[in-house]
MARKE-218732 format. One record per atom (N, C-alpha, C, O): residue in one letter; x, y, z. Coordinates in steps of 0.2 Angstrom, whole numbers, plus 2048, in hexadecimal, padded with zeros to 3 digits. Each point is the difference from the previous one (the first is absolute). Example, Ala and Ser with C-alpha at 12.3 -4.5 7.8 and 13.67 -1.06 7.14 Angstrom:
BEGIN
A8427E4827;A7FC806800;A804806800;A8057FF803;S7F98067F9;S804806801;S7FC805803;S803806801;
END
This chain:
BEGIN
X424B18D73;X8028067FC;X800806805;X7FA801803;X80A8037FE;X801806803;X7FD8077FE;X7FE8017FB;X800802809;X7FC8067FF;X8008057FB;X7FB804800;X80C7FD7FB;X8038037FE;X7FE7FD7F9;X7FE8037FB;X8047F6805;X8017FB7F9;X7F6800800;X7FE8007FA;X7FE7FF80B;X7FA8017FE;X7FC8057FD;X7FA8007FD;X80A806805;X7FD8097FF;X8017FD7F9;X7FB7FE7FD;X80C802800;X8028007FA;X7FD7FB7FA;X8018007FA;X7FB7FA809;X7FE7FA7FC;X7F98057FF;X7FE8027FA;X7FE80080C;X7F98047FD;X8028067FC;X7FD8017FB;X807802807;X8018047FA;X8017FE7F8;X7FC8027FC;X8087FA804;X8027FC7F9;X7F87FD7FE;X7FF7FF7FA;X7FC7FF80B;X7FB7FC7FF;X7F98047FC;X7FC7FF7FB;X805806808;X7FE8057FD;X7FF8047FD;X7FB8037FF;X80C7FD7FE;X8058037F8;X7FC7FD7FC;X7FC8047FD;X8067F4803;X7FD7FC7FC;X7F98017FE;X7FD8027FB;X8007FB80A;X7F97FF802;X7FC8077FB;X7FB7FF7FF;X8088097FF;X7FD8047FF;X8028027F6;X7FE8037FC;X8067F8805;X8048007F8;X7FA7FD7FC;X7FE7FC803;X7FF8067F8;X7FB7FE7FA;X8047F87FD;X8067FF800;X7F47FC7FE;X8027FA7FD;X8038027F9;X7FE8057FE;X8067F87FF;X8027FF7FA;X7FA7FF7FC;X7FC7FB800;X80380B7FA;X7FA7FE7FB;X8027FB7FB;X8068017FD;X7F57F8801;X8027FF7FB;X7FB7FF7FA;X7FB7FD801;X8068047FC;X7FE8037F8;X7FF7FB7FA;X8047FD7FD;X7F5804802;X7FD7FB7FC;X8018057F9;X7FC804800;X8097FC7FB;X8028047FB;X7FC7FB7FB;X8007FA800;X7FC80A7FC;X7FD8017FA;X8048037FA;X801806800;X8027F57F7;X8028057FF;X7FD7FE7FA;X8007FA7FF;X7FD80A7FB;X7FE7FF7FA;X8068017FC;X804805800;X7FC7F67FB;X8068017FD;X7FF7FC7F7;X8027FB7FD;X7F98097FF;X7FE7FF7FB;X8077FF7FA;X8068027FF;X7F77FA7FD;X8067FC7FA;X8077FE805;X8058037FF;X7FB7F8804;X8047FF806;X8047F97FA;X8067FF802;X7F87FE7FA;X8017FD7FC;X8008027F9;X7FB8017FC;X80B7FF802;X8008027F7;X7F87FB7FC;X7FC7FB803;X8038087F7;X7FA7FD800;X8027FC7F8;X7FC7FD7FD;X80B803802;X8017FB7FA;X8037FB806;X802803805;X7FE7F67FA;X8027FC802;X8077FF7FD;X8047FF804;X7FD8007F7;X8067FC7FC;X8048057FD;X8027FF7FA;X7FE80880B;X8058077FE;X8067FD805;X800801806;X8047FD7F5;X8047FF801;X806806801;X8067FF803;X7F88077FA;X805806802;X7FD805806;X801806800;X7FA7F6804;X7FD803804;X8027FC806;X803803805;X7FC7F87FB;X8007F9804;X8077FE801;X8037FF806;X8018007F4;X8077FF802;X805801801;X8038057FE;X8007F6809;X804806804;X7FD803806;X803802805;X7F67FD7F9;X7FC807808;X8037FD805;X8027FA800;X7FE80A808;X8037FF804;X7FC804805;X802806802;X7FA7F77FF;X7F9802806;X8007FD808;X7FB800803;X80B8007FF;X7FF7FB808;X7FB800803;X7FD7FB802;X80280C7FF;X7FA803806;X7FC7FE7FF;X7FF7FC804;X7FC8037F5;X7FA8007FF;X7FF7F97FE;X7FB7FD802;X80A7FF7FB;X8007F87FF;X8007FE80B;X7FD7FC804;X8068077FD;X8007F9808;X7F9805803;X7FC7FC803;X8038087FD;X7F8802802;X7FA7FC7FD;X7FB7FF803;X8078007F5;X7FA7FC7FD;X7FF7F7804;X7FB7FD802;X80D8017FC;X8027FB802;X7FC7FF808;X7FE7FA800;X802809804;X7FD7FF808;X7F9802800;X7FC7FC803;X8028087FB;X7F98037FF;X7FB7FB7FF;X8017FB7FC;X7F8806807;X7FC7FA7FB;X7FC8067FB;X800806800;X7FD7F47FC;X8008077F9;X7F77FC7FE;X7FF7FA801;X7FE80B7FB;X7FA7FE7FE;X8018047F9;X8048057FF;X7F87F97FD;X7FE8017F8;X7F98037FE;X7FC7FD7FE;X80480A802;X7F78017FF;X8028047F9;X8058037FF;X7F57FB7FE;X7FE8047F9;X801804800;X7FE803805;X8078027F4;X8048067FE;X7FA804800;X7FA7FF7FE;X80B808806;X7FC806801;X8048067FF;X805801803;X7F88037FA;X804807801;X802802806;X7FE7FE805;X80B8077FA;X801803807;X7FB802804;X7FF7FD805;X7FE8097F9;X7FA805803;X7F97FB801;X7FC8037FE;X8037F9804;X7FC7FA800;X8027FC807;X7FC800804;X80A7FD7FD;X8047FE802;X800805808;X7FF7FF806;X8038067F5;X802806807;X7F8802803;X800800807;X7F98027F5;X7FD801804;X7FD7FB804;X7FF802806;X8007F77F8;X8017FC805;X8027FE805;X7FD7FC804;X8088077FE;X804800806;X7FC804806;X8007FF807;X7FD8067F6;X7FB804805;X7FA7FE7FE;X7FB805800;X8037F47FE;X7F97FD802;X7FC8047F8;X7FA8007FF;X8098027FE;X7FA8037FB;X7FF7FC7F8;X8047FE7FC;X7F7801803;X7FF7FC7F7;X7FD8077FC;X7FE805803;X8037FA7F8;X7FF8047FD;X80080A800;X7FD8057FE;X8097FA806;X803806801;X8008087FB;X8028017FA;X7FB80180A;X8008087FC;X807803800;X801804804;X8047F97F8;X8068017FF;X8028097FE;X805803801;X7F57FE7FB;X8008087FE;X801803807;X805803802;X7F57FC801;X800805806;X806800806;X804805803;X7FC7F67FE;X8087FF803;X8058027FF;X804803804;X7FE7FC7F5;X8068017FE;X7FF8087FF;X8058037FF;X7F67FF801;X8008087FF;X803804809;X804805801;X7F87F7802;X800802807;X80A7FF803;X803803805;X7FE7F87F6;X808801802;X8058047FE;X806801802;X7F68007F9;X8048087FD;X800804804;X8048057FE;X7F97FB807;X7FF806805;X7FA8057FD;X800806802;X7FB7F77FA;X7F98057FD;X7FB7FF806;X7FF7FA802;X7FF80A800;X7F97FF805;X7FB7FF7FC;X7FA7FF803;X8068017F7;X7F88017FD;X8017FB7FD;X7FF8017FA;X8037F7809;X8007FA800;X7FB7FE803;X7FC7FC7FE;X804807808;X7F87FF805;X7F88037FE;X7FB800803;X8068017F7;X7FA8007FE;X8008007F8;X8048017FB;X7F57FD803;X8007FD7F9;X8047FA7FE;X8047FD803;X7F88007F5;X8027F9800;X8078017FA;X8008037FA;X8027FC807;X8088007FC;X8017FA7FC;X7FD7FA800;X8098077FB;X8037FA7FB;X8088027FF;X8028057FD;X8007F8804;X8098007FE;X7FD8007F6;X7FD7FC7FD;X80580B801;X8028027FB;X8058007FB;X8008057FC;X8047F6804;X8087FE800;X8008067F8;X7FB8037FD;X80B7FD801;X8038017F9;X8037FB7FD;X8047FC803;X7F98027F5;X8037FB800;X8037FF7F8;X8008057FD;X8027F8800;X8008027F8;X8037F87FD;X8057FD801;X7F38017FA;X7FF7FE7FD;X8027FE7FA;X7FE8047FB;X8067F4804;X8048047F6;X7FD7F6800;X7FE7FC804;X8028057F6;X8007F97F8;X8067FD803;X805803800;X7FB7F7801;X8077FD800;X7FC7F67FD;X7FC7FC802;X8078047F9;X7FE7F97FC;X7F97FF801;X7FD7FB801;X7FD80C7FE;X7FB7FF7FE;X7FB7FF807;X7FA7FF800;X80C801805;X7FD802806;X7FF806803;X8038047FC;X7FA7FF809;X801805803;X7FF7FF806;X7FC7FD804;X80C8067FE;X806800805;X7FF806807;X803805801;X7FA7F9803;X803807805;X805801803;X8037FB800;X7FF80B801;X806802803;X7FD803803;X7FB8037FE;X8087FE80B;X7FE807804;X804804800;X8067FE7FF;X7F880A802;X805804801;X805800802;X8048047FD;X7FE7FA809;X8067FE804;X8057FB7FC;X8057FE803;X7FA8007F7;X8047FF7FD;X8058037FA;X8057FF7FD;X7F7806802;X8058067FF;X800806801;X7FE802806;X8048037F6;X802807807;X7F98057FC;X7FF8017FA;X7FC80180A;X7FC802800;X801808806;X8027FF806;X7FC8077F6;X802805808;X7FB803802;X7FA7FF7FE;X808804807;X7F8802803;X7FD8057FD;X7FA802800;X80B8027FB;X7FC8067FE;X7FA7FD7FA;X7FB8027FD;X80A7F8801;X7F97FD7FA;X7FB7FC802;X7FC7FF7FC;X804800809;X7FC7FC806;X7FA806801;X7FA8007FF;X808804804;X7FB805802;X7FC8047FC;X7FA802802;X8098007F7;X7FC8017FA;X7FB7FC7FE;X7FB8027FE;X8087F8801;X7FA7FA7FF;X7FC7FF802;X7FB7FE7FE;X806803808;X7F8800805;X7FD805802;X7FB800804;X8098067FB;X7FA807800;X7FC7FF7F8;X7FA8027FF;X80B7FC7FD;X7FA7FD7FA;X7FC7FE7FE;X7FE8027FB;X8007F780B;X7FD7FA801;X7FC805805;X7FA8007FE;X807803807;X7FA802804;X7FC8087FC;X7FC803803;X8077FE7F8;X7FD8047FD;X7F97FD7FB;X7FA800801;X80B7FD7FB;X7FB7FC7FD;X7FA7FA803;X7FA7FF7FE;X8097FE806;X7FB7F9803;X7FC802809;X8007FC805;X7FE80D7F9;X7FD802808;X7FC7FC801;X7FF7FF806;X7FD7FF7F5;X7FA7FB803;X8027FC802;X7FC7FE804;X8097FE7FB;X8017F8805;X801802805;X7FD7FE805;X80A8067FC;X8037FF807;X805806800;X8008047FB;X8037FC808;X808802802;X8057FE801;X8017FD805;X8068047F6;X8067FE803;X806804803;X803806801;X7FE7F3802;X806805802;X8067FB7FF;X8017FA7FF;X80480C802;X8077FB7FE;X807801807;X804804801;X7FB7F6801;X805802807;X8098007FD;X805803803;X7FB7FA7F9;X8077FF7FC;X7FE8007FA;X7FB8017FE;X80B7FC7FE;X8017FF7F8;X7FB7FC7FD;X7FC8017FC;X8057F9807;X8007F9800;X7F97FE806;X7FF7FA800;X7FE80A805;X7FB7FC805;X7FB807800;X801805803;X7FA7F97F8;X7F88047FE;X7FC7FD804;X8017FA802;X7F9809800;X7FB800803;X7FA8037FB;X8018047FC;X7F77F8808;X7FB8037FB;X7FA7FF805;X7FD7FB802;X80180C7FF;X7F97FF803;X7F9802801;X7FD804802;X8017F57FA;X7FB7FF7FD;X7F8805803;X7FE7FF806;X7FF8067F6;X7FB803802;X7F87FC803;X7FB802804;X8077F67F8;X7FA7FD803;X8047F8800;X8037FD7FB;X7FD80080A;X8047F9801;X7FF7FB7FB;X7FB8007FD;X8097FC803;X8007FC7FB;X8037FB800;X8058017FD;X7F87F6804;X8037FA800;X8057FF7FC;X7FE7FB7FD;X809807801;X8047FF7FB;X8057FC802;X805802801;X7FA7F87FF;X8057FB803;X8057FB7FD;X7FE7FB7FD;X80880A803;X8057FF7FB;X8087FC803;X7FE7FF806;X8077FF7F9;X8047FE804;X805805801;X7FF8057FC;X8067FC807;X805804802;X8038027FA;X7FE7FD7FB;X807807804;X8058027FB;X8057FA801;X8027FE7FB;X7FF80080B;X8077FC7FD;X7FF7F97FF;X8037FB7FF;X7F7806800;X7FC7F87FE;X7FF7FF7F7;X7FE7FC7FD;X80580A802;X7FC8027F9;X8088027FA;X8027FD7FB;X80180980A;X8058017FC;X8067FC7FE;X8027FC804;X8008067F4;X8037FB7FC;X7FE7FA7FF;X8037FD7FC;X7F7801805;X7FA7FD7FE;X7FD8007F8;X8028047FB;X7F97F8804;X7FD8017FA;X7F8802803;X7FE7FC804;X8008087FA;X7F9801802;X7F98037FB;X7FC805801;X8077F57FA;X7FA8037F9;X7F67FD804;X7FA8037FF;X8077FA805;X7FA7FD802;X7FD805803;X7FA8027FF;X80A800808;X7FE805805;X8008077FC;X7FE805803;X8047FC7F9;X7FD8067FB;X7FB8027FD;X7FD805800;X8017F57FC;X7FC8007FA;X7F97FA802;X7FB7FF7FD;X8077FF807;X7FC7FA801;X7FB800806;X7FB7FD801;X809809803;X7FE7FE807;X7F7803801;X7FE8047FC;X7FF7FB809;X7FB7FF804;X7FE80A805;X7FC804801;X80B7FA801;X800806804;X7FB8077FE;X7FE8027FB;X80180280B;X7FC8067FF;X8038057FB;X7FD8037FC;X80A800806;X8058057FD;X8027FF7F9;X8018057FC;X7FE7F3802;X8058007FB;X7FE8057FA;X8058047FE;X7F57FD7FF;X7FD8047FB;X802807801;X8008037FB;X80180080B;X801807802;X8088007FE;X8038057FE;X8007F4805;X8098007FF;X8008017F9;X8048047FF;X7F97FA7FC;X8017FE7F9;X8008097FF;X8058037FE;X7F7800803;X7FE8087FF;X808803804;X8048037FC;X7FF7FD80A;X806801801;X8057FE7FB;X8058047FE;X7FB7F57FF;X8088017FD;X7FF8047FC;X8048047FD;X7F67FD800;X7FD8047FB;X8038077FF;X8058027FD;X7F8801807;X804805805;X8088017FF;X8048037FC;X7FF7F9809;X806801800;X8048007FA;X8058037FF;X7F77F87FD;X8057FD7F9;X8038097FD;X8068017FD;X7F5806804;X8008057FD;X804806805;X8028067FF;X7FE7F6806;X804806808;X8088017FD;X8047FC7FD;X7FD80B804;X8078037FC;X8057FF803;X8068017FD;X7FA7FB80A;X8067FC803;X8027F97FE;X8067FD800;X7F38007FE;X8037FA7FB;X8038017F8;X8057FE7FD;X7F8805803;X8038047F9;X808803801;X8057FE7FC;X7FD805808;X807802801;X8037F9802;X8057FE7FE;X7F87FD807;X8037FB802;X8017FB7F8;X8067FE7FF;X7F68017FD;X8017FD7FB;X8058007FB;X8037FC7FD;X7FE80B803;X8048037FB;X806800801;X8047FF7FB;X7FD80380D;X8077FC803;X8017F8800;X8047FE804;X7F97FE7F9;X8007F8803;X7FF7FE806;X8037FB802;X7F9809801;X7FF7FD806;X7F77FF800;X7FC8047FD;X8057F7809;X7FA7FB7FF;X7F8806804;X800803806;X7FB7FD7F6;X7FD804803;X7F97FF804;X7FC7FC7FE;X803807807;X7FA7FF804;X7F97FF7FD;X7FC8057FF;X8037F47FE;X7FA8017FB;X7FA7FB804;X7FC7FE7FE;X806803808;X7FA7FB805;X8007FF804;X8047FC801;X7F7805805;X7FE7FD806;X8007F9803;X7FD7FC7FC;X805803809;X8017FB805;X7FA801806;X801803806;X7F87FA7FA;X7FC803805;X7FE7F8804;X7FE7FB7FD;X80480680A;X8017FB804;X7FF803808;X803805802;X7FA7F6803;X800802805;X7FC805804;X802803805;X7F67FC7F6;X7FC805803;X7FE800805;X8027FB803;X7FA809801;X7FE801806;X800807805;X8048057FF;X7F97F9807;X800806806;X8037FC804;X8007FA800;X80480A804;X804800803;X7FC7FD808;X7FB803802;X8077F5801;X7FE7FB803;X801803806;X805804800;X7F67F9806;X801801805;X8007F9804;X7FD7FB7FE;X80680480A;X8037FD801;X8027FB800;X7FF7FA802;X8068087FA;X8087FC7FE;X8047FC805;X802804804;X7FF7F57FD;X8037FC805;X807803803;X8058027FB;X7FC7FF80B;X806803802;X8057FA801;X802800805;X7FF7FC7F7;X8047FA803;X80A8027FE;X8037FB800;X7FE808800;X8088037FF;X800806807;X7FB803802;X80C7FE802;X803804801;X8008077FF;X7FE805802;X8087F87F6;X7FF8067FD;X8037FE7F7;X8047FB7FE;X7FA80A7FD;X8017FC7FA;X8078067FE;X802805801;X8027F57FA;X8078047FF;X7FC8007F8;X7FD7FB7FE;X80480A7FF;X8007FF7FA;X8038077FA;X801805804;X8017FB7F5;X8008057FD;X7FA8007FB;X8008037FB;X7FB7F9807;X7FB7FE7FB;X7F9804802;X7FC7FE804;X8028067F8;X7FB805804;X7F87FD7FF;X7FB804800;X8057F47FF;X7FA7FC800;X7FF800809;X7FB801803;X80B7FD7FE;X8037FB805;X7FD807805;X7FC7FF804;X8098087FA;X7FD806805;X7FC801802;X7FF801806;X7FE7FE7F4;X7F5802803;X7FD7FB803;X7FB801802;X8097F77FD;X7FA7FB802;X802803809;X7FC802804;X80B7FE7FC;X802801809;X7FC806802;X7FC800805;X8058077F8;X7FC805802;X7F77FF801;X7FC803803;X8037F87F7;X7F7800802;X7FE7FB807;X7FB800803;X80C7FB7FF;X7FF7FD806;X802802806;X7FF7FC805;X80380B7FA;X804804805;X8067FD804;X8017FE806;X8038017F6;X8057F9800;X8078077FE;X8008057FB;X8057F980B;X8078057FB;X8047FE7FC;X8027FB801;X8008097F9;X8027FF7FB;X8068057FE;X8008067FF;X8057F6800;X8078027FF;X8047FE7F9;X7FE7FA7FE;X8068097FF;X8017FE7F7;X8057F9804;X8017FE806;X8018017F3;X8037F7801;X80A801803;X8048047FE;X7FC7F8807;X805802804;X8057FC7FA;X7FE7FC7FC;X80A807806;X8067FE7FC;X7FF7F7801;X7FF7FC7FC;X801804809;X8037F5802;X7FC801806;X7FE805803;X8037F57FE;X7FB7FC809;X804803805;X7FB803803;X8097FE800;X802805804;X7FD805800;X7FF801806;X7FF8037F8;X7FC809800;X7FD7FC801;X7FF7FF806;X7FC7FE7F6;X7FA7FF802;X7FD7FE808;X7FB803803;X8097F87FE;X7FD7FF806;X802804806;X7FF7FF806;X8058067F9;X7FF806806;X7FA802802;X7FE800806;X7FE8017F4;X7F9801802;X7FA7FE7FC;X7FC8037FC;X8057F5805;X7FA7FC7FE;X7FC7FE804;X7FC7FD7FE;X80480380A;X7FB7FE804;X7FF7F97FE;X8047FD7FC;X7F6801805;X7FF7F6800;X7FD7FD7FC;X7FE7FA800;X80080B7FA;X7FF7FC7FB;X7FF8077F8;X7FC8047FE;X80C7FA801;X7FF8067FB;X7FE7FD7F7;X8017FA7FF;X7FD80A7FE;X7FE7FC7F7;X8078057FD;X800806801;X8057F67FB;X8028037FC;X7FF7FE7F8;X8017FB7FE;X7FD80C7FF;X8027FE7F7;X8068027FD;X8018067FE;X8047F3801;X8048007FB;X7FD7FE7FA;X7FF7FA7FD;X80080D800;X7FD7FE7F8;X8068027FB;X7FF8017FA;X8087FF807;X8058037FC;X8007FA7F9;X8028027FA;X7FD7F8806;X8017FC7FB;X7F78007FC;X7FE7FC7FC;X800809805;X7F97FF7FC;X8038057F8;X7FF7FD7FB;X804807805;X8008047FB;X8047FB7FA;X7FE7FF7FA;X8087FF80B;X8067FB7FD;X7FC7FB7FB;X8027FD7FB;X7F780080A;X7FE7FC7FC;X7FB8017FC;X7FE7FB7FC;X7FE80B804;X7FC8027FB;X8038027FB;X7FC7FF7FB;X80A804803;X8048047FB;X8057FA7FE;X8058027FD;X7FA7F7803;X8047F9800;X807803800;X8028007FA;X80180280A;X806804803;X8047FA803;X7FF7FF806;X8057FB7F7;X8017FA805;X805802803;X8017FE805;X8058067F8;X805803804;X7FE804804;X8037FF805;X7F68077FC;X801804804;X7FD7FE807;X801803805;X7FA7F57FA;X7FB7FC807;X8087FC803;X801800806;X8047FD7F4;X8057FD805;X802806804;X8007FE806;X8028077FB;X805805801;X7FC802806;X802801805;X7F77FF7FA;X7FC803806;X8007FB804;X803802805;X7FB7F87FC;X8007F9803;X805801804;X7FF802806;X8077FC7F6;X808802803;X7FF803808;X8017FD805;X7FE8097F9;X7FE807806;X7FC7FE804;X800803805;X7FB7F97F9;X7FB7FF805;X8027F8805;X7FE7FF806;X8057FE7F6;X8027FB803;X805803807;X8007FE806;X8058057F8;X804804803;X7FE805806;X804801806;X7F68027F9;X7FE806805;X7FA7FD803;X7FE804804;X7FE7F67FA;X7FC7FF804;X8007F7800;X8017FF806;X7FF7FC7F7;X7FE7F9800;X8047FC805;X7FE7FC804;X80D8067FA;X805800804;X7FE800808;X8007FC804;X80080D7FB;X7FE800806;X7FC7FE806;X8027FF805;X7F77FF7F8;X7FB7FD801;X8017F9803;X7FB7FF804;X80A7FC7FB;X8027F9800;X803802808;X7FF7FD805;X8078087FA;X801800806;X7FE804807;X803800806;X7F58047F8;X7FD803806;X7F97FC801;X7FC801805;X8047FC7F8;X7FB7F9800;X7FE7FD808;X8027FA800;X7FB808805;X8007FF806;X802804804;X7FF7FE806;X8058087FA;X7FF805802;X8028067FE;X807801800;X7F58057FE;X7F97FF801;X7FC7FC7FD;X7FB7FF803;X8067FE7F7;X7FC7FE7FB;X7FD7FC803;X8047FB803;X7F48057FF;X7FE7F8803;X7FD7FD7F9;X8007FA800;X7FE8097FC;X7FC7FD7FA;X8008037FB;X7FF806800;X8027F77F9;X8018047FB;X7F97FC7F8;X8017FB7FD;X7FB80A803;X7FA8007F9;X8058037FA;X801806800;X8007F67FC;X8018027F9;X7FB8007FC;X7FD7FA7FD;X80080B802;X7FA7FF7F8;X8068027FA;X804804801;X7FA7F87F9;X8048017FA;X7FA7FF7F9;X7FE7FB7FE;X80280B801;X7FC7FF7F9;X8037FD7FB;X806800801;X7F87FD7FA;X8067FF7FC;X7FC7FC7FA;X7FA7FE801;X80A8017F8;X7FA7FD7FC;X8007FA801;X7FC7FD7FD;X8087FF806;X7FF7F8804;X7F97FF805;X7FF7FA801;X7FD80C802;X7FE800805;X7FF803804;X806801803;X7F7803800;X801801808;X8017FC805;X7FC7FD803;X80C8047FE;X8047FC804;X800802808;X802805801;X7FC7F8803;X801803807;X8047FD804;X7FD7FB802;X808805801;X8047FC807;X7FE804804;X7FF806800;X8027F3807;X800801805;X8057FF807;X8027FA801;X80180B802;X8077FB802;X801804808;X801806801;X7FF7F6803;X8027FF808;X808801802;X8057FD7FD;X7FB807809;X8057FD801;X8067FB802;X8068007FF;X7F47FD804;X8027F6803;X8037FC7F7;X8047FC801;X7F98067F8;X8037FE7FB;X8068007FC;X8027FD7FB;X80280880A;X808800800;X8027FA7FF;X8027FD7FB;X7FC80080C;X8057FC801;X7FF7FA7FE;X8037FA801;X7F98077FA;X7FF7F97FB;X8068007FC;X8008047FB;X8047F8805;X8078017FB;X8017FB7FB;X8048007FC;X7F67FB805;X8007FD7FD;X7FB8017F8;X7FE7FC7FB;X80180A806;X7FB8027FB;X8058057FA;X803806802;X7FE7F77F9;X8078037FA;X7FB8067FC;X7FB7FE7FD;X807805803;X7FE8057FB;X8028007F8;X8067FE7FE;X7F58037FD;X8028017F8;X8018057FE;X7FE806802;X8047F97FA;X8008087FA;X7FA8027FC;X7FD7FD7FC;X803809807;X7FA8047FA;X7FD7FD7FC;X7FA7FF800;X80D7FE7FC;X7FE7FD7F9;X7FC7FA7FF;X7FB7FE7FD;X808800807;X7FC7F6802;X7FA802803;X7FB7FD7FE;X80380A808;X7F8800801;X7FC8037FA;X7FA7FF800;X80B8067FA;X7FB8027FC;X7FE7F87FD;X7FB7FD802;X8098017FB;X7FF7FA7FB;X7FB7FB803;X7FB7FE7FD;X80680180B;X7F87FB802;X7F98057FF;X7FB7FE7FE;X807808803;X7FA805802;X7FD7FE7F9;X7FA7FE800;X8098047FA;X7FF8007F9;X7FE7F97FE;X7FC8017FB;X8077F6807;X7FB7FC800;X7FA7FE801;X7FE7FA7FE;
END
C-alpha cells in the first residue's frame, strides 16, 4: 500500500473509530385493555385486522399474571407496591405541594340505582366543567376544614389532603368505574367511609347538582378516594425516559428524576429521542373500554396497530433489540417478551385477537 492510500486508510480509520455505536433499545410499552374484554363480541372481533400486534404476539414469549389495575401495573414498573398514587399523580400535574403531605385522588364520581344496584360512573364519562368543579370544592374545603383540603387540577382529577394521614386503601377509579359497588360503599372496613357517607350528604344539597339535575344531567353526588400517601423517595431509575400523556405516569418519572415527554404520534418520533431504554404508555383503548365503546377500542387499535405494532415488526433488530409488553386487561395481566433473534422464527403463525381472546377467556 502506498503512502498516499495509507495517509487515506488512517484517516477513514479514524472517521470511523470516533463515530458512537448504534444504540439499541430495550422498549417498554404498557398498553392497558390490549384485548377487548367480551370475548364472543362479534361486532368487535369480526373482521379485526390487527397485523402488527398479532405477529408480535405470535413471536413473543408471553406469561399470565393475576389482573391488575392500570395505575398498579404502571407503578410497578418503577419497583413500587402500594403506591401513593395521590401524590404522584398530583406532582404530574405540575403541583409542587405533591412533595409534601399525605394525599388521595379525590376522583368525582356519580352514583345512580341501576336494577337495585348501585352503579359508578366517573366523571370522565360525561361533560362536567371546571367552573362547576371548582365551586364544589371551594364548598367541600369550606365545609370539611377539619379533614383536609382539596383541590381540583381539572374537571374530572380531584385531589384531597388529608390534615392527619390516614390508611384508606382503596382501588383505582378504573378498577371501579361502570362497576357495581354496593359493597365497597356500605359494607366496607375502610377509615373514610363514614366521613364519605357525610359528603354525599353534603353534595346531595350543592346548587350545581341541583342545576345539573334539573338539566338531566348526571350529578356529582360522590367521591372516589384512592391512592393515599406521601410522596416516595427513591424511586428505581430503570427507563431512559417515559413517553406518556398520563400525569400518573408524569410524576412516577419526575419522583425518579427520570424525563418525561407526552405520548409521541407513532414509533418514529419516538425513537428520535428514546435513548436505551424508553417506557411508553399507550392507554388510548382504556377509555374505549371502560365506556364499553366497542366501535370506538376497534378504531383506536386500528391506529395503534398502524402507528406503532406495524411499524415495530419491521424495526425489530434495529434499533429495537428488545421489546416488554405489559398489558392489563380483564383476562390477566398479560406480559410478552420478544428479541430480536425471534424474527426470524417464521415458522411461528400468528392468531387473531379473537382466537387469543377466546383461549385467554377459557
Amino acid at each position: 500500500m502506498g503512502p498516499g492510500r495509507k495517509s487515506r486508510y488512517g484517516t477513514l480509520k479514524r472517521i470511523l473509530g470516533s463515530s458512537p455505536a448504534p444504540i439499541s433499545v430495550h422498549l417498554t410499552l404498557l398498553v392497558p385493555e390490549l384485548i377487548w374484554p367480551e370475548p364472543a363480541d362479534q361486532f368487535v372481533f369480526g373482521n379485526l385486522a390487527a397485523p402488527g400486534i398479532e405477529w408480535l404476539l405470535a413471536h413473543a414469549n408471553a406469561e399470565r399474571n393475576p389482573r391488575r389495575p392500570f395505575e398498579i401495573a404502571l407503578a410497578d414498573c418503577f419497583g413500587l407496591i402500594d403506591a401513593p398514587c395521590g401524590a404522584l399523580r398530583l406532582l404530574g400535574e405540575g403541583s409542587e405541594e405533591a412533595r409534601s403531605g399525605h394525599w388521595l385522588c379525590a376522583d368525582p364520581v356519580h352514583l345512580r340505582l341501576h336494577q337495585e344496584r348501585i352503579v359508578l360512573a366517573a366523571a370522565s364519562a360525561f361533560d362536567l366543567a371546571g367552573h362547576e368543579a371548582q365551586q364544589i370544592v371551594h364548598a367541600l374545603n369550606t365545609e370539611f376544614a377539619n379533614i383536609g383540603r382539596f383541590h381540583a387540577a381539572n374537571a374530572t382529577r380531584w385531589y384531597l389532603r388529608l390534615n392527619e394521614a390516614v390508611d384508606h386503601q382503596a382501588p383505582p377509579l378504573s378498577a371501579v368505574a361502570g362497576r357495581r359497588v354496593d359493597g365497597e360503599l356500605n359494607d366496607s372496613p375502610l377509615p373514610l367511609t363514614r366521613w364519605l357517607n357525610e359528603v354525599q350528604m353534603f353534595l346531595h344539597g350543592h346548587p350545581v347538582n341541583t342545576q345539573r339535575e334539573a338539566a338531566g344531567q348526571p350529578s356529582i353526588n360522590s367521591l372516589w378516594l384512592w391512592g393515599g400517601g406521601a410522596l416516595p423517595a427513591g424511586i428505581e431509575q430503570k427507563f431512559s425516559v417515559v413517553f406518556s400523556d398520563d400525569p400518573l405516569a408524569t410524576g412516577l418519572a419526575c419522583a425518579a428524576g427520570i424525563p418525561a415527554h407526552g405520548r409521541p404520534a407513532n414509533l418514529s418520533s419516538m425513537l428520535a429521542q428514546a435513548g436505551a431504554s424508553p417506557l411508553v404508555i399507550l392507554d388510548q383503548l382504556l377509555a374505549s373500554s371502560a365506556h364499553e365503546d366497542g366501535d370506538g377500542w376497534r378504531n383506536t387499535l386500528d391506529r395503534l396497530d398502524a402507528d406503532w405494532f406495524m411499524p415495530l415488526k419491521k424495526r425489530l433488530g434495529n434499533p429495537v433489540d428488545r421489546i416488554s409488553l405489559i398489558a392489563p386487561t380483564v383476562y390477566g395481566e398479560l406480559r410478552f417478551t420478544l428479541s430480536a433473534g425471534e424474527r426470524w422464527k417464521f415458522w411461528k403463525k400468528g392468531k387473531t385477537l379473537a382466537a387469543t381472546a377466546q383461549e385467554l377467556a377459557a
